[in-house]
C-alpha positions as CSV (number, residue, x, y, z in Angstrom):
1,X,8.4,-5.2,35.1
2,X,11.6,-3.5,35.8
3,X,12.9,-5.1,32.6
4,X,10.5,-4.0,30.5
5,X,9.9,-0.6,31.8
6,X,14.0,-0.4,31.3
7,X,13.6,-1.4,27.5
8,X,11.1,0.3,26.3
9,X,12.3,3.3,27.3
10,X,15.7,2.8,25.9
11,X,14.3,1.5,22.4
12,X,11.9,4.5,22.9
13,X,15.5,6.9,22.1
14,X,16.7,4.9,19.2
15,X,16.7,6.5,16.1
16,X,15.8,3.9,13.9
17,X,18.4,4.8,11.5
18,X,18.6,4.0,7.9
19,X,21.4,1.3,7.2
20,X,22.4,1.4,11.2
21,X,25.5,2.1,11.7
22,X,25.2,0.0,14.9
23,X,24.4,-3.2,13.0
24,X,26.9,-2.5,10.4
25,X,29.3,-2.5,13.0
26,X,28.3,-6.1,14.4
27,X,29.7,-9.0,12.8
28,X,26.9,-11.2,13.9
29,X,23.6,-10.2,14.5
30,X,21.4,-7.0,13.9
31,X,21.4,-4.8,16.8
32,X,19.2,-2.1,15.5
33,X,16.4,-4.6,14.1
34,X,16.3,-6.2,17.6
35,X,15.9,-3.0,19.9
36,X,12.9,-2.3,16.7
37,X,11.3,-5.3,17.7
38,X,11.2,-3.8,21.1
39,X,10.5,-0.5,20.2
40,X,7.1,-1.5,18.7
41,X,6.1,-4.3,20.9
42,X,7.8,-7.6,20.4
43,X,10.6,-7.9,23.5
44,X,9.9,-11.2,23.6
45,X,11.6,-11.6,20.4
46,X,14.4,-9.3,19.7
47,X,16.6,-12.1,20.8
48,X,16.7,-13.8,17.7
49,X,18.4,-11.1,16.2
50,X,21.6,-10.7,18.6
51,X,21.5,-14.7,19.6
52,X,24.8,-14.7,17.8
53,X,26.9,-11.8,19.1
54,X,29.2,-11.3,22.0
55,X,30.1,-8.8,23.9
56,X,32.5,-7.1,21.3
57,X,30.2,-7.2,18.8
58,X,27.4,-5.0,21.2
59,X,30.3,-3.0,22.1
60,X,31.4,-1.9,18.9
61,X,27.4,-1.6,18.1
62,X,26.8,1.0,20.7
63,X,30.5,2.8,19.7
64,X,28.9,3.3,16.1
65,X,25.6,4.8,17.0
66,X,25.1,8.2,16.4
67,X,22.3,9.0,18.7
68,X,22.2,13.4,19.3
69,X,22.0,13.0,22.7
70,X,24.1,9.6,24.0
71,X,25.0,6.5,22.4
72,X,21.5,3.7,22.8
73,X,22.5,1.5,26.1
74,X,23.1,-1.4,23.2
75,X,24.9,-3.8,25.5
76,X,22.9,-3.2,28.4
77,X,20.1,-3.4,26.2
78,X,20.3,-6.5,24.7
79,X,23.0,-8.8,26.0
80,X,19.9,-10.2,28.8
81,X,17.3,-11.4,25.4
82,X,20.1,-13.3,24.2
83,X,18.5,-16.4,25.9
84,X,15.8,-17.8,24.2
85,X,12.5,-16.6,25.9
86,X,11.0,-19.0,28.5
87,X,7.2,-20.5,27.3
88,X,5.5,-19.6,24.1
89,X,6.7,-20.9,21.2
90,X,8.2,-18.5,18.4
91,X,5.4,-18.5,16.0
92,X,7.0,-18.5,12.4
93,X,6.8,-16.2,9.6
94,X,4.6,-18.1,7.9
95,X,2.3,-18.4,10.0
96,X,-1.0,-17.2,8.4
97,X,-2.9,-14.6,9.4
98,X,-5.7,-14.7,6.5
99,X,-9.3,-13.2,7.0
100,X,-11.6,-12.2,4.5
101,X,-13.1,-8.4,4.3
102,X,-16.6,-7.9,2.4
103,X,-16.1,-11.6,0.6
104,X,-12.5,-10.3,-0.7
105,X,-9.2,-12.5,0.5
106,X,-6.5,-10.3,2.4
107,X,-3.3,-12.3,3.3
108,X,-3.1,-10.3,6.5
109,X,-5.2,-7.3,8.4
110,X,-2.9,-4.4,7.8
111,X,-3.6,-1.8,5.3
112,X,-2.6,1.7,4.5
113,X,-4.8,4.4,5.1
114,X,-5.7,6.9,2.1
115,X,-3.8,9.9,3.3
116,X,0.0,10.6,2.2
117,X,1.4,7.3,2.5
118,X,-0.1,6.1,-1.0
119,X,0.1,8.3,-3.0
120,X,1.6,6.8,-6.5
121,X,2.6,3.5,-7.7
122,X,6.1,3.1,-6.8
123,X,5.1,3.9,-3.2
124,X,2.0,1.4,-3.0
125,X,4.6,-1.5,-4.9
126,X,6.9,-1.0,-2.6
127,X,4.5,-1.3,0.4
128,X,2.9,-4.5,-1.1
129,X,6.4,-5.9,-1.7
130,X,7.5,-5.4,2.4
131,X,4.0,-7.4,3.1
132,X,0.9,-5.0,4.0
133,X,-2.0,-6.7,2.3
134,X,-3.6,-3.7,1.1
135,X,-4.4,-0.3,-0.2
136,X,-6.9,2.2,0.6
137,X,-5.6,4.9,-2.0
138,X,-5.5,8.2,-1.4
139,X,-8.6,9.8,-2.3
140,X,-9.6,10.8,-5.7
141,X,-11.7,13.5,-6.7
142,X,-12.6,15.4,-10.1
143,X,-12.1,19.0,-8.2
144,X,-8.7,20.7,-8.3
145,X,-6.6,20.1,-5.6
146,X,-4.2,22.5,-3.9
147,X,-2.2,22.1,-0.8
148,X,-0.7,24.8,1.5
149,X,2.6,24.9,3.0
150,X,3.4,23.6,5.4
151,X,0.5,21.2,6.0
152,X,1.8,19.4,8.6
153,X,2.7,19.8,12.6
154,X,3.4,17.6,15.5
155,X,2.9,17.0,19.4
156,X,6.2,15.7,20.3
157,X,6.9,13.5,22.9
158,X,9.0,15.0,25.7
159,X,11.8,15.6,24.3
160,X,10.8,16.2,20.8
161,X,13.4,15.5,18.3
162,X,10.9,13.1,15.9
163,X,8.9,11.3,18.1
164,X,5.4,12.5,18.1
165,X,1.8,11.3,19.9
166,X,-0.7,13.5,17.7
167,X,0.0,14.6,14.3
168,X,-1.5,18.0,12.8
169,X,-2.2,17.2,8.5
170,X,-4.1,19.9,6.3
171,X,-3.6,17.5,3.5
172,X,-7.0,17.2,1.1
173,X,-7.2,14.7,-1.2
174,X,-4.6,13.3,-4.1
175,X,-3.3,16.1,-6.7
176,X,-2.8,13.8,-9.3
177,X,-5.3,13.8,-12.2
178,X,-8.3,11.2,-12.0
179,X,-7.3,8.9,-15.4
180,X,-3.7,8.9,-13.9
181,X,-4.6,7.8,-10.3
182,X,-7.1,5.4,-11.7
183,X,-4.5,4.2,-14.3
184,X,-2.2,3.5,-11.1
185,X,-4.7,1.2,-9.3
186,X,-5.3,-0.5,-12.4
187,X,-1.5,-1.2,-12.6
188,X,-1.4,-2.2,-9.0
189,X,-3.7,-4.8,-9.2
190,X,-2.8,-6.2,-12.4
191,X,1.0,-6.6,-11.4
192,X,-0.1,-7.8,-7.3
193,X,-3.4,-9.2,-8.0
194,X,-2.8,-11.3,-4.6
195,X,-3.2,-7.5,-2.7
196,X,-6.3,-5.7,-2.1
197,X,-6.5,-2.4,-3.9
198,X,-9.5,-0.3,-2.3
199,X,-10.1,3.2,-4.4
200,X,-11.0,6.3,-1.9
201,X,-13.5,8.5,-3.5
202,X,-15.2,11.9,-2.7
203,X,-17.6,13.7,-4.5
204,X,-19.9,17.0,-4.6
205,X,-22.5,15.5,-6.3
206,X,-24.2,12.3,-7.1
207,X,-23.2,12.5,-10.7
208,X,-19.8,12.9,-8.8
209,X,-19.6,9.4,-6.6
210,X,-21.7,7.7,-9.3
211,X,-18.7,8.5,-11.8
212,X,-16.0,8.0,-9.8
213,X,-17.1,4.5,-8.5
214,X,-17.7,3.4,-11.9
215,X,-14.1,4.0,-13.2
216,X,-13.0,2.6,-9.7
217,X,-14.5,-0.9,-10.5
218,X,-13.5,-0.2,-14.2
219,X,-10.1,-0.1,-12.9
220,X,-10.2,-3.5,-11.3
221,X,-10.2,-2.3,-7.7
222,X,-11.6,-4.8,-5.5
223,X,-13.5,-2.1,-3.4
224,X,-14.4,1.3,-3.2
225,X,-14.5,3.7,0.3
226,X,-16.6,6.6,0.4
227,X,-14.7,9.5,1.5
228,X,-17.7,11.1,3.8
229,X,-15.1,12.5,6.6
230,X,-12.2,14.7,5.5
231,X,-12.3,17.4,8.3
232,X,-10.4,19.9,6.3
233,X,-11.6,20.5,2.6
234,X,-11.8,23.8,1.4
235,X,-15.1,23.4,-0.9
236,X,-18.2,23.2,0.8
237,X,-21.0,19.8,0.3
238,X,-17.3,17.8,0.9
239,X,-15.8,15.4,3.5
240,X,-16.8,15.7,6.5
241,X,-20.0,18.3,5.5
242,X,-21.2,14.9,4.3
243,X,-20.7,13.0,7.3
244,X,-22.4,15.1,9.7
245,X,-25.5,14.4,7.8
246,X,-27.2,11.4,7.9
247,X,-29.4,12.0,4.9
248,X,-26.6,12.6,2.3
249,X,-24.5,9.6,4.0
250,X,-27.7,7.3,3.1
251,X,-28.1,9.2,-0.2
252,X,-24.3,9.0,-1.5
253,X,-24.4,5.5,-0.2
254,X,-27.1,4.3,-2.2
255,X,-26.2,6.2,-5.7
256,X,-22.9,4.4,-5.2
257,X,-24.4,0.9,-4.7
258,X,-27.0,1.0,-7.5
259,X,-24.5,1.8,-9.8
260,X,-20.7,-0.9,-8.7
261,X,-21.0,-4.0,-7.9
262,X,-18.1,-4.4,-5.4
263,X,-18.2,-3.7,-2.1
264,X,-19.0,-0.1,-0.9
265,X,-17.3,1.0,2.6
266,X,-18.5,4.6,3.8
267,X,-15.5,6.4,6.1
268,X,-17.5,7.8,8.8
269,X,-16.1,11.1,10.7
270,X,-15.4,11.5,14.3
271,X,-16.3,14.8,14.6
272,X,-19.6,14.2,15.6
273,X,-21.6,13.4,18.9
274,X,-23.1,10.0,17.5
275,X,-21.8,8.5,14.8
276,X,-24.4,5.9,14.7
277,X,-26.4,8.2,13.3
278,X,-24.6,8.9,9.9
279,X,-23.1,5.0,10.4
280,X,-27.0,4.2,10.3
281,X,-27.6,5.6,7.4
282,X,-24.7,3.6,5.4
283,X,-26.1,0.8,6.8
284,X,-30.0,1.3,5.5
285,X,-28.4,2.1,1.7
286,X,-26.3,-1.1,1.7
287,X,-22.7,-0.5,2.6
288,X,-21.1,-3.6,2.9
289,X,-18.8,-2.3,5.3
290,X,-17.9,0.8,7.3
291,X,-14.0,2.5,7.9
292,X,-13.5,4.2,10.9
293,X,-12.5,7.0,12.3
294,X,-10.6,10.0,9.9
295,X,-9.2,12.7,12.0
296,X,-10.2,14.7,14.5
297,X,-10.8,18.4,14.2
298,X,-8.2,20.2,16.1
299,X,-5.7,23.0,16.9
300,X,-1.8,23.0,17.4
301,X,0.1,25.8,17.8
302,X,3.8,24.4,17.1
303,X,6.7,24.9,14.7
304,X,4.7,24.2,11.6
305,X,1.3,25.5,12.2
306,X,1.3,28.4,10.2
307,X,0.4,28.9,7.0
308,X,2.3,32.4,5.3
309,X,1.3,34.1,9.2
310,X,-2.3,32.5,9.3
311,X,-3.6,29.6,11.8
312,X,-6.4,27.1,11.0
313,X,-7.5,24.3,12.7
314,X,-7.5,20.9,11.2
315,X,-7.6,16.7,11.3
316,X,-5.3,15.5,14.6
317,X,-4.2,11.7,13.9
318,X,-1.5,9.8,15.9
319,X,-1.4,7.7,19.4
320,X,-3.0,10.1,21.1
321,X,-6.5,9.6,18.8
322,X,-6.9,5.5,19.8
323,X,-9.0,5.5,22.5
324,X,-11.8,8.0,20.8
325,X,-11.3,5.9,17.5
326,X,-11.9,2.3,19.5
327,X,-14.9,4.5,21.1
328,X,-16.9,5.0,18.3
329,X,-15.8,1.6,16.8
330,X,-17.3,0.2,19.9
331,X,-20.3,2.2,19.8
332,X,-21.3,0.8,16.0
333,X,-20.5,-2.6,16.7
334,X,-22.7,-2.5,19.5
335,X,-25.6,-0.8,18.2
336,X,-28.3,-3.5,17.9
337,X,-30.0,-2.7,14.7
338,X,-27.0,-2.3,12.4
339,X,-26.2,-6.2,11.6
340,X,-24.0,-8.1,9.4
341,X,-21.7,-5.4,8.4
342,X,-18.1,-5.6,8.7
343,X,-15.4,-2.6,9.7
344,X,-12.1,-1.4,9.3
345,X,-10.6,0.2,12.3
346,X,-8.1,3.4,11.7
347,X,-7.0,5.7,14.1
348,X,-3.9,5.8,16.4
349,X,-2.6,2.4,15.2
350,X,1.2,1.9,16.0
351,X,2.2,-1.3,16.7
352,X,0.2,-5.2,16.6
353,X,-1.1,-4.6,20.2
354,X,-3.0,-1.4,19.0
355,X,-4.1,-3.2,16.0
356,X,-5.1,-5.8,18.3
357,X,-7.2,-3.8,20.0
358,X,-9.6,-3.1,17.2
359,X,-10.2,-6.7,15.9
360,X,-10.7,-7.5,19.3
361,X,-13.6,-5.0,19.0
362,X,-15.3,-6.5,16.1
363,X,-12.9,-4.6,13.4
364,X,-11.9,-6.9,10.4
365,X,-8.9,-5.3,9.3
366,X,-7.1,-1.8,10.1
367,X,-5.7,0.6,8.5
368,X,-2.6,2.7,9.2
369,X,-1.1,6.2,8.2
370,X,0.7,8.5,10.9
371,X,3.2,5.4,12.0
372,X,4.0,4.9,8.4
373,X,5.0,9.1,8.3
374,X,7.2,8.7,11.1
375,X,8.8,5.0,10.8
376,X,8.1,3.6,7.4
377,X,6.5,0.7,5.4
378,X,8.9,-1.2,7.6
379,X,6.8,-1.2,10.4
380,X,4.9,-4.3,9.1
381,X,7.5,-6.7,10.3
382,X,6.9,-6.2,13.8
383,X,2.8,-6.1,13.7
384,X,2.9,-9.7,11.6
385,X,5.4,-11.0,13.5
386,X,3.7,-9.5,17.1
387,X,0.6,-11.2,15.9
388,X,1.5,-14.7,14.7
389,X,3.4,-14.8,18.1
390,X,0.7,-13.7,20.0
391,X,-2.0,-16.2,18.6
392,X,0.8,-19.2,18.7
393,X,1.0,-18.2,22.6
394,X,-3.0,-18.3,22.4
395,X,-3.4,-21.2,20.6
396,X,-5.4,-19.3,18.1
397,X,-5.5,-20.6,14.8
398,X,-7.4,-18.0,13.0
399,X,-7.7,-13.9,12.9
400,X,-11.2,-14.4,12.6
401,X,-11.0,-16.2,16.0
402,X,-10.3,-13.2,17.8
403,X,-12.7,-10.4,15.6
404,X,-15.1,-8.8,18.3
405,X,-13.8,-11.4,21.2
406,X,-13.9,-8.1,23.6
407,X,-17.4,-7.2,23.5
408,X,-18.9,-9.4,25.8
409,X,-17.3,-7.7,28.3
410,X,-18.4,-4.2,27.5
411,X,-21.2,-2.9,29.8
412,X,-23.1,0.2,30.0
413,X,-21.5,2.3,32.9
414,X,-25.2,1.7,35.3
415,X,-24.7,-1.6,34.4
416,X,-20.7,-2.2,36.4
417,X,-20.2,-3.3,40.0
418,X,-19.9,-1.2,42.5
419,X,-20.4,-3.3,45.7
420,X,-16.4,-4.5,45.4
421,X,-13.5,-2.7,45.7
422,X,-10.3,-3.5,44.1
423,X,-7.0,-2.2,46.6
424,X,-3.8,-1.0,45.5
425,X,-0.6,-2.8,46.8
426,X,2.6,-1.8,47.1
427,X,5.9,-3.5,46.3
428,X,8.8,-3.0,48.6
429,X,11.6,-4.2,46.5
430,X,10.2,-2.3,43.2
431,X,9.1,0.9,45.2
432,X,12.4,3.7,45.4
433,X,10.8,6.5,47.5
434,X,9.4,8.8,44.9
435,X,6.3,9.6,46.6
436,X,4.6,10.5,43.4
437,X,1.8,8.3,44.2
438,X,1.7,10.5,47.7
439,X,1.8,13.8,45.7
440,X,-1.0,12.5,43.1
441,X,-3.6,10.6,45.9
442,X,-3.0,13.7,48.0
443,X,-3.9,16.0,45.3
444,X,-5.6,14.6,43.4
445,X,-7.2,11.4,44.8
446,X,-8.6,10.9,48.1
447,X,-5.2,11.7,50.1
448,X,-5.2,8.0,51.0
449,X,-1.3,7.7,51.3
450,X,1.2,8.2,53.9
451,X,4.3,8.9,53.1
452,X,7.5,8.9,55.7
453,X,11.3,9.2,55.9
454,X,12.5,7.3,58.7
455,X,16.2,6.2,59.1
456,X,17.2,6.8,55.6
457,X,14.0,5.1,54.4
458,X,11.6,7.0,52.1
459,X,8.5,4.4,52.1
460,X,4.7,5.2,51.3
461,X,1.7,3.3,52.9
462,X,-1.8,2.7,51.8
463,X,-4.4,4.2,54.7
464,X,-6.8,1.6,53.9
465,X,-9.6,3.5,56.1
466,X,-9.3,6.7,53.3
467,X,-8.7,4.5,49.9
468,X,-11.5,3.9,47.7
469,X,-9.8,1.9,45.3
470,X,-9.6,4.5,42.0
471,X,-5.6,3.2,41.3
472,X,-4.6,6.8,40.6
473,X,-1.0,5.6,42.4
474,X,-0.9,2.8,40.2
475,X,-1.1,4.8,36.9
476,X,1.6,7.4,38.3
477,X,4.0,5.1,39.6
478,X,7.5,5.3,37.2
479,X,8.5,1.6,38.3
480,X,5.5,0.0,38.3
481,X,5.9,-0.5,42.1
482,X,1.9,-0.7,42.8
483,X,0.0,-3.3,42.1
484,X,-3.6,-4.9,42.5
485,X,-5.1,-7.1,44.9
486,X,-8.0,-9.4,45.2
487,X,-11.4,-8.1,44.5
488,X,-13.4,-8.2,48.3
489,X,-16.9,-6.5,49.1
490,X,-17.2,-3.1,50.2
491,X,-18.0,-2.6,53.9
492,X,-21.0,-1.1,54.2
493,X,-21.1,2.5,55.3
C-alpha cells in the first residue's frame, strides 16, 4: 500500500509533457509513458516501458525534466516496476473489448462526449486514429451560436498549476453552420466507417428535432442523441428547459422516432430531483437508449469566472461529478418498469477504473470530455490497456460480461444490515504517529481513539467500548495504516 500510495502521488506531479524531455533523454525505455500508465491507473504495467533501462538512463531522465516545482522522483519511481509483475498475465493489445450499443458494433466502450473535444473533422480523425471507438459530436442546432469569454474555470487540486477535480464550461452548442457540421460527419463516417459517428442534436421546436434528425441519418450517422440537458443555453424551450419536463422529453422523443430510423438516445439532465421521471418518458416514446448525466448546475468563483465583470452560474463536469453521475445511472437501471433499454454513462470519467464503474452498473459504453481538456486523446492507451488487463486477471472474455454485474448488490438503505459491525484495525509498522485519525474520530466521530506519546512513541489505539464501526480513521489515514477486520455481531445493548 505504501508503494502505491508513493506512486500515485509522484505520477500525480508529472507534467505529462509533450515530447518528454525525460524520455528523450533515456536511451532505452520511455520514462514519461510509464509514470502515465501510473498516473491513470495501470502500475501494474508501467514496467514494460523502462524494463530496459539502467540506472543511468533514469538518472539522466529525471536530470532532463523540467517540472516547476522539482524534478519527478524518476529513479525512485520506477527502477522497483522494472520486474515483471508477480500473477496476472499481461493482457495484450489486442485483446478485444467489442460490445454492441443499440444493435451498432463499437470496437471498444470509450467515446467522446459532445462538448469541445469534437468539434471538427481533423480533431474527431485524429481521435479515431489513437483508438476511441466513437463520436458523440458536438451538438448541432439551427439557432445562432455565440460564446462568451472566458467560458471556462477550474477547481484545482491542491496545488493548482493544471490539475483540476471539477471543471466550470459555459460552452452551448457547436458554432459551425448545420450543412458544414453535418458535411463533417458524413466525411467521418465515410473515411472510418469501422467508428461510430453519433450526431448531438437540440431543437426549439418539433419542426426543429424532426429536421435535424433527418439530415443526421442523411449524413450516414449511425445514431442520433437528443440534446434534452444543456444547463446553460441562453434561449428559452432549450437543453435542460426540456429535460426538466417529462412531457416535452416524451414528445421530442417521439417526433424524432417516427420520423429516423436509427437509434434515438435522449441525454437526460442531472439537475433534477428524479430523473426517472423525464428518463420515463424517453422510454414510453421509444428511445432505444438513454446518455447520462450532462453537467451539473453550479458556481465557481476562480481566475476565470468572469465574464467582462459579470458572474453566472453554469454546467460543473470533472472527477468531482462521478458519484452523482453513477447515482442517477443507478437509479434508471434499477427502475422496474423501464426494460430493455441500453445507456451510455458520462460524467467524471478519468481513467478505466472510473469507466469501469459505470458498465459495472448496467452502462454499455461511456463517454468522456473534461479528461480529454486536460490530458488529451492520448488518454485512451491507458483505459484499453487498464481494461484488457483487468478482464485477462478476471478471466473475462467479453465486456458484455461485466455490463450491470454490480447491481445485485445494491440495496435500498432499510433494506442493509445493521446487526454487524465491521472494526477498524490498525497497523503498527504502516502507522507513523499522525494522529489524524485521533483528531478526526475525536471531532468528528464518536471520539473512539486514544492517542499517547510514551518514550518517543506516538501510537493511537482503538477504545473498542466507544467505536461504532463508521471507518472515519480509515478514510483519513495518509498511509493507509488502518484497516478492516472481520464482520462479528453487535452486542446487544
Amino acid at each position: 500500500m505504501e508503494k502505491r500510495l508513493h506512486l500515485e502521488e509522484e505520477a500525480a506531479r508529472c507534467l505529462l509533457c509533450v515530447d518528454a524531455p525525460c524520455s528523450q533523454a533515456c536511451k532505452k525505455g520511455d520514462p514519461a509513458r510509464a509514470i502515465r500508465a501510473i498516473r491513470f491507473g495501470n502500475e501494474k504495467l508501467a514496467g514494460k516501458w523502462v524494463a530496459e533501462c539502467t540506472d543511468a538512463d533514469l538518472e539522466a531522465a529525471e536530470k532532463a525534466c523540467i517540472h516547476y516545482d522539482r524534478p519527478i522522483r524518476i529513479r525512485e519511481m520506477l527502477a522497483p516496476l522494472q520486474l515483471p509483475s508477480k500473477g496476472g498475465e499481461i493482457a495484450e493489445s489486442g485483446d478485444s473489448l467489442e460490445i454492441d450499443f443499440c444493435g451498432i458494433r463499437c470496437e471498444n466502450p470509450f467515446f467522446l462526449a459532445s462538448s469541445a473535444v469534437c468539434t471538427n473533422y481533423e480533431m474527431v480523425a485524429r481521435a479515431f486514429e489513437m483508438g476511441w471507438a466513437g463520436v458523440f459530436y458536438k451538438t448541432i442546432c439551427l439557432q445562432d451560436i455565440r460564446e462568451v469569454s472566458p467560458r471556462f474555470d477550474a477547481v484545482h487540486d491542491n496545488g493548482g498549476h493544471g490539475n483540476f477535480f471539477a471543471f466550470r464550461n459555459m460552452e452551448q452548442l457547436s458554432e459551425n453552420p448545420v450543412d458544414v457540421d453535418f458535411d463533417i460527419l458524413k466525411r467521418l463516417k465515410q473515411n472510418y466507417p469501422s467508428k461510430v459517428v453519433v450526431a448531438s442534436i437540440m431543437g426549439q421546436t418539433e419542426e426543429d428535432w424532426v429536421k435535424l434528425a433527418q439530415m443526421a441519418e442523411a449524413a450516414g450517422c449511425d445514431a442520433v442523441e437528443l440534446n434534452f440537458s444543456c444547463p446553460q443555453m441562453r434561449m428559452t424551450g432549450m437543453g435542460s428547459d426540456v429535460g426538466q419536463d417529462p412531457e416535452l422529453v416524451t414528445f421530442f422523443t417521439a417526433y424524432v422516432k417516427r420520423s429516423v430510423k436509427i437509434p434515438v438516445i435522449p441525454k437526460m439532465t442531472p439537475n433534477i430531483a428524479h430523473i426517472c421521471d423525464p428518463a420515463m418518458g424517453a422510454y414510453f416514446a421509444g428511445a432505444d437508449a438513454i446518455s447520462a448525466i450532462n453537467t451539473i448546475k453550479s458556481v465557481t468563483l476562480g481566475d476565470g469566472s468572469e465574464v467582462n465583470g459579470c458572474q453566472t452560474g453554469s454546467g460543473l463536469s470533472g472527477r468531482a461529478v462521478k458519484p452523482i453521475a453513477l447515482r442517477h445511472i443507478l437509479a434508471m437501471v434499477k427502475n422496474p418498469i423501464m426494460k430493455n433499454v441500453q445507456y451510455s454513462g458520462i460524467g467524471g470519467i478519468e481513467t478505466w477504473r472510473d469507466a469501469l464503474e459505470f458498465i459495472q452498473l448496467g452502462c454499455r459504453n461511456v463517454q468522456v470530455c473534461t479528461s480529454v481538456m486536460q490530458y488529451g486523446y492520448r488518454i485512451i492507451d491507458d483505459m484499453i490497456l487498464g481494461l484488457q488487463h483487468y478482464m485477462a486477471e478476471r478471466g473475462v472474455e467479453h465486456v458484455d460480461d461485466l455490463v450491470g454485474e454490480l447491481l445485485p448488490k445494491f440495496y435500498l438503505p432499510s433494506d442493509l444490515d445493521r446487526e454487524t459491525i465491521v472494526f477498524p484495525k490498525i497497523d503498527r509498522d504502516k502507522c507513523i504517529g499522525c494522529g489524524r485519525c485521533y483528531t478526526s474520530c475525536m471531532d468528528g466521530g464518536h471520539q473512539a481513539i486514544a492517542f499517547e506519546v510514551k518514550d518517543g512513541l506516538r501510537q493511537p489505539r482503538i477504545v473498542g467500548t466507544k467505536c461504532v464501526g463508521c471507518h472515519l480513521c480509515r478514510l483519513v489515514c495518509p498511509t493507509g495504516a488502518i484497516g478492516l477486520t472481520k464482520r462479528i455481531p453487535k452486542k446487544s445493548k
